[in-house]
Each structure stands twice: as structure tokens, then as C-alpha cells.
N, C-alpha and C positions, 0 to 999 in steps of 0.2 A: 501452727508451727510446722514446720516444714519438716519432711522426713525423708528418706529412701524406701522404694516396693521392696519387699510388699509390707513394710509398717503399714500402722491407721496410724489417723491423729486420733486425739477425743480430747476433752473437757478436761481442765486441771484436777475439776473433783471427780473424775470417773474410777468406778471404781467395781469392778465386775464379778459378777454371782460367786468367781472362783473363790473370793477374798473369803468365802465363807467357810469353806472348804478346803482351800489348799493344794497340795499335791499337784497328781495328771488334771484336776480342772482347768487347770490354768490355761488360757488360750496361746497356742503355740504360733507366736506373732509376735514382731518387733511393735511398739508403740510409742508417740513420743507424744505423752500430756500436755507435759508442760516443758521447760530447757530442764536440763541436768546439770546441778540438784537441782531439784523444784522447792517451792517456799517450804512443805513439810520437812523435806531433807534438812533446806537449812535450818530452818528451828533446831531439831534435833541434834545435827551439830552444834547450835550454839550451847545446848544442853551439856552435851557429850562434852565439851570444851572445859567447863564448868563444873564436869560432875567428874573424870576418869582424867587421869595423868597425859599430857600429849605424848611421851613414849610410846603411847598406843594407837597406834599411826592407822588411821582406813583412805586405803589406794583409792577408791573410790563416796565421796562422799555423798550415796546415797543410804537411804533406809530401808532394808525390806521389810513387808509385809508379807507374803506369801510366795511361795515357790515351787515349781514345779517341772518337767521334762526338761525343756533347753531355756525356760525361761524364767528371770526373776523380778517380780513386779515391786516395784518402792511404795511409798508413801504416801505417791504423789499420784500413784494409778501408773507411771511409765512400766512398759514391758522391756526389760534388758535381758538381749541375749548373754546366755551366761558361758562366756568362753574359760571360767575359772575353776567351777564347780571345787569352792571354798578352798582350793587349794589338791586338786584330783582327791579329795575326800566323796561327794556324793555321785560317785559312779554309777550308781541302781537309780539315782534322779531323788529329787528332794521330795519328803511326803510318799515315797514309794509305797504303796495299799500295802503288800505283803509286810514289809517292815513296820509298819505301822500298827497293823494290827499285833505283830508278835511284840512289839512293845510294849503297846497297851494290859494282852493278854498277861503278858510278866509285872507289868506293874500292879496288876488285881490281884495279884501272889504276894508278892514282897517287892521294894526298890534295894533292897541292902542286907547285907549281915556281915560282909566282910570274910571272905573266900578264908583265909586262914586263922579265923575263928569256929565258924561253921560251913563245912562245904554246899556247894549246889549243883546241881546237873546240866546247869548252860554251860558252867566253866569248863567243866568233864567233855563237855559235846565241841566246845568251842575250838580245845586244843586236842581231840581225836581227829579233828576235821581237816585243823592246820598242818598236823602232823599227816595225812593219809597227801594233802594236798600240795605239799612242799618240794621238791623237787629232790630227787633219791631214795630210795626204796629199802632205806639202812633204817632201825629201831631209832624213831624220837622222840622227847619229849619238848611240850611247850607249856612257857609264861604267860600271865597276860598283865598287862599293866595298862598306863591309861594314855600317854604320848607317846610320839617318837622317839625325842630326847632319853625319854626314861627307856624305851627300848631299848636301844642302841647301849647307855648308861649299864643294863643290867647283861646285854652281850659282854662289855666290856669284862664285867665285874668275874662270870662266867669264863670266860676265854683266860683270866690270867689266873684264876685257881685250879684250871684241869692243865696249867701248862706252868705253873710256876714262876711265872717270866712276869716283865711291870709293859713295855713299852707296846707302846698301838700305834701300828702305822696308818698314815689316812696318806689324801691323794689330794694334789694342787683342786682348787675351784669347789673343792667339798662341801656341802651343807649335811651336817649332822642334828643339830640342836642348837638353846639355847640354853639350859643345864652351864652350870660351871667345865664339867670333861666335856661336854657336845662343843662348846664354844670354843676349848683348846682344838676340836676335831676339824670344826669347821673352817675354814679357807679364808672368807671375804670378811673385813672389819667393819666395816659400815653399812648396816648402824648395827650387829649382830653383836660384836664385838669390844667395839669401840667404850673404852672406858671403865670397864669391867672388869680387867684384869687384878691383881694374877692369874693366871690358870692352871688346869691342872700340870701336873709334869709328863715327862715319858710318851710323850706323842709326838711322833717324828714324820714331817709331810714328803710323800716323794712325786712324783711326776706325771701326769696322767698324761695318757692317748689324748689330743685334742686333732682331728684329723684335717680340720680347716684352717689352723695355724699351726703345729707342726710337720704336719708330709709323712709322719714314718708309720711303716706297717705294723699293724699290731704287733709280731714278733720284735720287730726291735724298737718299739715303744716299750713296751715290758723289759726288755734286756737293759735298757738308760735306768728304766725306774726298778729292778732290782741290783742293778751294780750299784745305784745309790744306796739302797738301804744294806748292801753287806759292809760297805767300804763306811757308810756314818753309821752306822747303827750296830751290825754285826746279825745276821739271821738268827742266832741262837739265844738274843735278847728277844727277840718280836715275839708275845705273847697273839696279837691279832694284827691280821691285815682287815683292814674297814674299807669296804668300797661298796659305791652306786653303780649299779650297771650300767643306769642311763643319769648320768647326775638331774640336782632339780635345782634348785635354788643357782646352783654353778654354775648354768645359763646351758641344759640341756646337753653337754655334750655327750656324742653316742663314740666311745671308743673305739678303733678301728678293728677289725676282724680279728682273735688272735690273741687280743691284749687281756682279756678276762681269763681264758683256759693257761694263757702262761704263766699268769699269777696264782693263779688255781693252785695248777701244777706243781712251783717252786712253794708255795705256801705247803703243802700237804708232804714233802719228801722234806722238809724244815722243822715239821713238827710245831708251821704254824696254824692256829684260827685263820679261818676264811671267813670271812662275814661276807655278809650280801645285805647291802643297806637298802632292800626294796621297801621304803615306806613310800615311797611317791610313786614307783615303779609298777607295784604290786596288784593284783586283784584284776586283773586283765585291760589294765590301762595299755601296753604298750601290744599289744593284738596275741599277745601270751597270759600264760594265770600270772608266772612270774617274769622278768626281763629276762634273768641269767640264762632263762629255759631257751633263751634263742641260738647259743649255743653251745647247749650241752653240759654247762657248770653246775655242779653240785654243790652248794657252799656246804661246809661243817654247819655254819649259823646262820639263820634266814629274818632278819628285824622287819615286820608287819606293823602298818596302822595305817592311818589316812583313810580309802576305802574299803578296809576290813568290816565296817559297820554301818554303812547308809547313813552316816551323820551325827553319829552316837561315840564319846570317846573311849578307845581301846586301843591299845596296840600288842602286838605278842614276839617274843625272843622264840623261836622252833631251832632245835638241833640236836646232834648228834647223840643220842642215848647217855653213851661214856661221858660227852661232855657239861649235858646240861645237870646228870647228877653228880657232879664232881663239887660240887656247891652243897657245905651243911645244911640241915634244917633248919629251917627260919630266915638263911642266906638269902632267899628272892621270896619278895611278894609286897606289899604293900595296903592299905587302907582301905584303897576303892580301885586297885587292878584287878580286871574282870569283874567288872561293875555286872553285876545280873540283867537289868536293863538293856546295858550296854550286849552283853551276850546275846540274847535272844534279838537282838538287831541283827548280829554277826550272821547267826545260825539262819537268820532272812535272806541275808545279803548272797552269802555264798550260796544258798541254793540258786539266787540268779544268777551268780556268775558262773556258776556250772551247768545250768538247765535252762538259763533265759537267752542264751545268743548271746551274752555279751561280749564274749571273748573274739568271735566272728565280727560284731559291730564295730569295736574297737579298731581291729583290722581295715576295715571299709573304710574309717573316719578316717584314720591315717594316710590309705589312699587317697580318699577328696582331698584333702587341705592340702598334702604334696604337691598334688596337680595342680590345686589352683594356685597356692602361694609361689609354686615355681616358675608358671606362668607370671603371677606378680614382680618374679624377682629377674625374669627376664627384660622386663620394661621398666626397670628401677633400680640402678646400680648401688644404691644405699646399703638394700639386701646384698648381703654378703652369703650366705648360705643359708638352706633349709633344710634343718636336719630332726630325726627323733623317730619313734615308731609308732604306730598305732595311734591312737588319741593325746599322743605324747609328743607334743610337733611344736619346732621352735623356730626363726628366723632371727638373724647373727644381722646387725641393723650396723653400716661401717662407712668411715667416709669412701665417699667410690676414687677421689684421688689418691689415696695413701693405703687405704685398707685397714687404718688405722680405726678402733671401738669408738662409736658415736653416740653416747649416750644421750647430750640433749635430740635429736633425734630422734632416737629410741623413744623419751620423754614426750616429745611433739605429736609421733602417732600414736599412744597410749592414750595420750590426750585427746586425742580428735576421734576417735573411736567411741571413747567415754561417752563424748559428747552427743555422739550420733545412736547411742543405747548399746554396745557392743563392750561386755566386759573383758576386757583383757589384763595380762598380769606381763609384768617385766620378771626380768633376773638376770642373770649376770655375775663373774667379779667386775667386771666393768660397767654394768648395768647396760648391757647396748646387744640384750635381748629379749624377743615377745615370745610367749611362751603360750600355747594352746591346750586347753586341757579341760577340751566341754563333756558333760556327761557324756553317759555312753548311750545314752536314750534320746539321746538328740535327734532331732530330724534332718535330712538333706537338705530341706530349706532353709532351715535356719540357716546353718553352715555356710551356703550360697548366699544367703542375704549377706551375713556376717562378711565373708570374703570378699564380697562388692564394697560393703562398708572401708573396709581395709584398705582395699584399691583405691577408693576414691581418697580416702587421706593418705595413702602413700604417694600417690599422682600431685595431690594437690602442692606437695611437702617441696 
């Protein structure tokens, strides 16, 4: 079967020493066994069909077997580059040795006891760490729990008992959760949404910076979206502003200069919450530890997870002293937040992302992909813009007569990339964006290959 360099081909049943092992074994090489899926994939989906509800939707229908640096190998022996890293969850790279071991090591200890029954010293190490690493230099504490959703969920919960107030404001194109309040929070219906309702009450959506379709500068982007919210809502109602610095799921948009510090700003002389929803953001994906940190925003509340833990689920609420004990006891915690396990991943994780370079790579990845996907976008009017920071990089895919969102397009290259072992992820409220988000231990070649990949099915299109 036919590939792009520097893939290999091999044998439908090849299947290489790494599979034994995992992790950095893995050969950092595109491969293409057999067509994508190949026959083990599809078995398994017909399994999957059969066994798990179709609401449970995989973009891609392969299998993994093993995983490692920038690449994930299937079922079927294919090596796919991984431009998704599960969602900018395994930033430290999948199988990471340090992580691994600190896992294991806590697993010979205990897997559980449940944090607000008996305490442990990951949970203690976990949120000393969050709090020294957050951005502001004011007295914090932090939660930990197990998603986003419930992140976000337990900000929420916090921000309206140190402030009295019910309503939360969110922002056009939001992804928050899937939670019953995350889903009121979140922006796009389909399929997030769609059919699930009622939802919660007291969240009111106002207007984000979008700089490729509407032109204003951050200062008076901010000035639209808080005349909305005094004139429908009244400031002295707003318990929490919720916002993404760099959105995710809302098809990456990076708001324009301005627009984060003015909200900042009006939130804090309002006596409202400021959240900062870095769970996509966070962990030095965008070539910062945090996004907000790019210019100079202090949130009151910081929602963590995705790459917090090398693959492990946790997510943590950090914030203001005052604010986050303003909550009774017993008011946050939950069953299996700060899963122990989960912890000693964390306390893995972050020592890479403070000592391993990744915050510097991160940086780097964002410059290749700019350059080349700009390149891309200048010999293919479809691309409408490329935008995002650090490993955090998205292309705006539009009819090139109208400028109008082109999602099956969007669709067509997603697909043709699949095809050729290059994992990539859409998003969107229009879905007629590709979204880039490979570990941070990627290599330049991949990247390169991948980018060629790209081109050829945006050329072909």
C-alpha cells in the first residue's frame, strides 16, 4: 500500500517489539500496514457497535495498541501520527517512563481511600504545587476532582457562595462540559447539547472577540460584551465570568489583544469571579504554563485538567484564599477526586513541565505548524485563517467565494488525512475547523511529514 516519506509499508500483521513495551519504544515513523481501519479495527468496531451505545461516537475508527512520542500504532500494526494527543490530554507523551513509574510506585501503596475520608500526601503535594504554579502570587487554595465538567461545575459552585449572586456568564463558541450546568455553559448544540435539555438556569452568553470574523480590537470587543451583560443581566447579578483564553472545542479562537485584561478588569471592580477555563489551555500547551499568562491576567479561579496528569483523570478548581474557603465543609470533594493514582501522575507530570523543556517546545511546535500551514493557506483559499499559540494551532477551513463556514470540507480533509495515518480532530460551532494538538514531545519530523500529508489533501480538495 502506498504511503508518503518517510512512512514504511509492512505487513498487515506486523507488529513491532515496541507493542511489548509501549511508551518512547515506539518507532517515531508514519506507517501504513494495511488501509485505515484495517480488518482488526474493523472487527472491533463491529464489536464496539454491539457492545457500547452509538452516542459514543470515535472520529476516528481505529484501535490502539500502543503509544508513544508523536505516534499511535492500531491493531492492525499502522503507525499514526498523533496530531490529537486524546484531546491536548498526554502532553508529557503517552507511556511517559517518569509517569509510569510514579504510578506504578503509588499503586504498590494503595489505589484509594477516598481524600475526604482519609487524607494522603499526593492530594497535599498535588494542590501545593497548583497553587505555587498558578498564576498570582496572592494566598490559594485547590480542589481536585476528576473532569473538566466537574471542574468548572465545582468553580461554579464556589464563585456563587463567596459572592451571593446565582448568574454565570459564559461567552459565544464556549465549550465547557457535558454536566447538565457545563451544557447550559456551553455554546454549540450538536451533538453536545442537542436533546438534553432543560438546563440549568442563570447563565447568560455574551459575545466573544472572534478577530477573523469580527475586526474589533480587543478594547472594544470587551466594551460590546460588557454593555451586554449590564444592560441584559445587570453586573451586580453576575456571580462568575467563565471564560477560555484560547477557546477549544469553539474552534480555537484566540481573542484579540485587550479583550481578556478588560474583562479582567470590569469583573474585579464588580465584585465579579473571574474564571479562566484553562482545561485545554493549560500545562504549557499554548508555549505558557497557562494561556491567561500571555498577557498578564490574574484570574480569581484557574479550572485545570486534560494535561494535568500524563493520561490519568484529574482535574483541579485553584483560587483565591478568601474565595475558595467561603465553601462549608463537606461543600467540594467527591468519591474519587484526587484519585491517589491519579496524583502521583500529576506530581510526574509537572515536574516535566517545569524541568523537561516543555514549555519552550511547545513554543517551537507552534512556530513550525504557523509557518507551514500559512504557507498551506497561501496556495489554498479554502484556509481562511491560522490561528492559536504554541501546540495549540487551528486553521478556519471557508468557502474561498463567500468566506462563508465549510464544513463538509472541513470533513473531506479530516478524512483524507485519516486516511493517510495523520490523526487529526475538527471543532467548530460550525465545525469548519482543524485543530492541531500533538504532544509536546513530538519530533520535527513528524510534524513535516504530517504537514506534507495535509497539503497534499488540501491540494488534492
Amino acid at each position: 500500500m502506498a504511503t508518503t516519506a518517510p512512512a514504511q509499508q509492512g505487513p498487515a500483521s506486523a507488529r513491532s517489539d515496541h507493542a511489548q513495551t509501549g511508551g518512547p519504544g515506539v518507532p517515531q515513523s508514519r506507517l501504513l500496514a494495511t488501509e485505515i481501519p484495517g480488518p482488526r479495527s474493523r472487527a472491533l468496531q463491529e464489536r464496539k457497535a454491539a457492545a457500547v451505545p452509538r452516542g459514543v461516537g470515535i472520529t476516528l475508527p481505529v484501535f490502539t495498541d500502543v503509544a508513544g512520542g508523536g505516534i499511535l500504532v492500531d491493531v492492525d500494526g499502522n503507525r499514526l501520527i498523533d496530531l490529537g494527543s486524546g484531546i491536548a490530554v498526554t502532553g508529557v507523551g503517552n507511556g511517559e517512563p517518569t509517569v509510569v513509574r510514579a504510578v506504578t510506585a503509588q499503586i504498590e501503596r494503595f489505589t484509594h481511600t477516598c481524600f475526604t475520608i482519609t487524607g494522603y500526601d499526593g492530594y497535599v503535594e498535588v494542590a501545593e504545587a497548583l497553587n505555587r504554579l498558578t498564576p498570582g502570587d496572592h494566598e490559594k487554595r485547590t480542589a481536585l476532582f476528576n473532569s473538566g465538567a466537574e471542574a468548572v461545575e465545582n468553580a461554579v459552585k464556589v464563585a456563587r457562595v463567596a459572592t451571593g449572586r446565582d448568574t454565570v456568564v459564559v461567552f459565544d463558541h464556549a465549550y465547557h462540559g457535558r454536566t447538565n450546568l457545563t451544557m447550559a455553559m456551553t455554546a454549540k448544540s450538536m451533538p453536545y447539547k442537542h436533546g438534553f435539555g432543560p438546563f440549568a438556569p442563570s447563565v447568560h452568553r455574551a459575545p466573544l472577540s472572534y478577530p477573523f470574523r469580527d475586526g474589533l480590537s480587543g478594547p472594544d470587543a470587551a466594551a460590546a460584551a460588557i454593555h451586554q451583560i449590564e444592560k441584559q443581566v445587570g453586573a451586580d447579578q453576575v456571580a462568575a465570568l467563565v471564560i477560555e483564553p484560547i477557546q477549544g472545542e469553539g474552534g480555537f479562537v484566540v481573542p484579540a489583544p485587550g479583550f481578556l485584561p478588560a474583562l479582567a478588569a470590569w469583573a474585579s471592580a464588580n465584585g465579579i469571579v473571574f474564571v479562566a477555563d484553562e482545561i485545554q489551555t493549560g500545562f504549557a500547551r499554548t508555549g505558557r504554563m497557562f494561556a491567561c499568562e500571555d498577557e498578564g491576567v490574574v484570574p480569581d479561579i484557574i479550572t485545570t485538567a486534560k494535561g494535568i496528569a500524563g493520561g490519568m483523570p484529574l482535574s483541579a478548581v485553584t483560587g483565591r484564599a478568601e474565595l475558595m474557603d467561603a465553601v462549608h465543609v463537606g461543600g467540594l470533594g467527591g468519591t474519587y477526586g484526587g484519585n491517589p493514582v491519579a496524583c502521583a501522575a500529576a506530581l510526574a507530570a509537572i515536574e516535566l513541565f517545569e524541568h523537561g523543556g516543555l514549555v519552550e517546545r511547545a513554543a517551537a511546535i507552534g512556530t513550525l505548524l504557523t509557518d507551514r500551514l500559512s504557507r498551506i493557506r497561501d496556495a489554498n483559499p479554502c484556509i481562511g485563517d491560522v490561528r492559536g499559540r504554541g501546540a495549540m494551532i487551528a486553521i478556519e477551513i471557508v468557502d474561498p467565494s463567500t468566506g462563508a463556514p465549510d464544513a463538509a470540507t472541513t470533513g473531506r480533509i479530516a478524512a483524507g488525512a485519516h486516511a493517510q495515518g495523520v490523526i487529526l480532530l475538527t471543532c467548530g460551532t460550525d465545525s469548519n475547523v482543524i485543530r492541531f494538538l500533538p504532544p509536546l514531545v513530538i519530533d520535527d519530523a513528524l510534524l513535516h511529514d504530517a504537514m506534507d500529508v495535509l497539503d497534499s489533501v488540501v491540494t488534492a480538495l
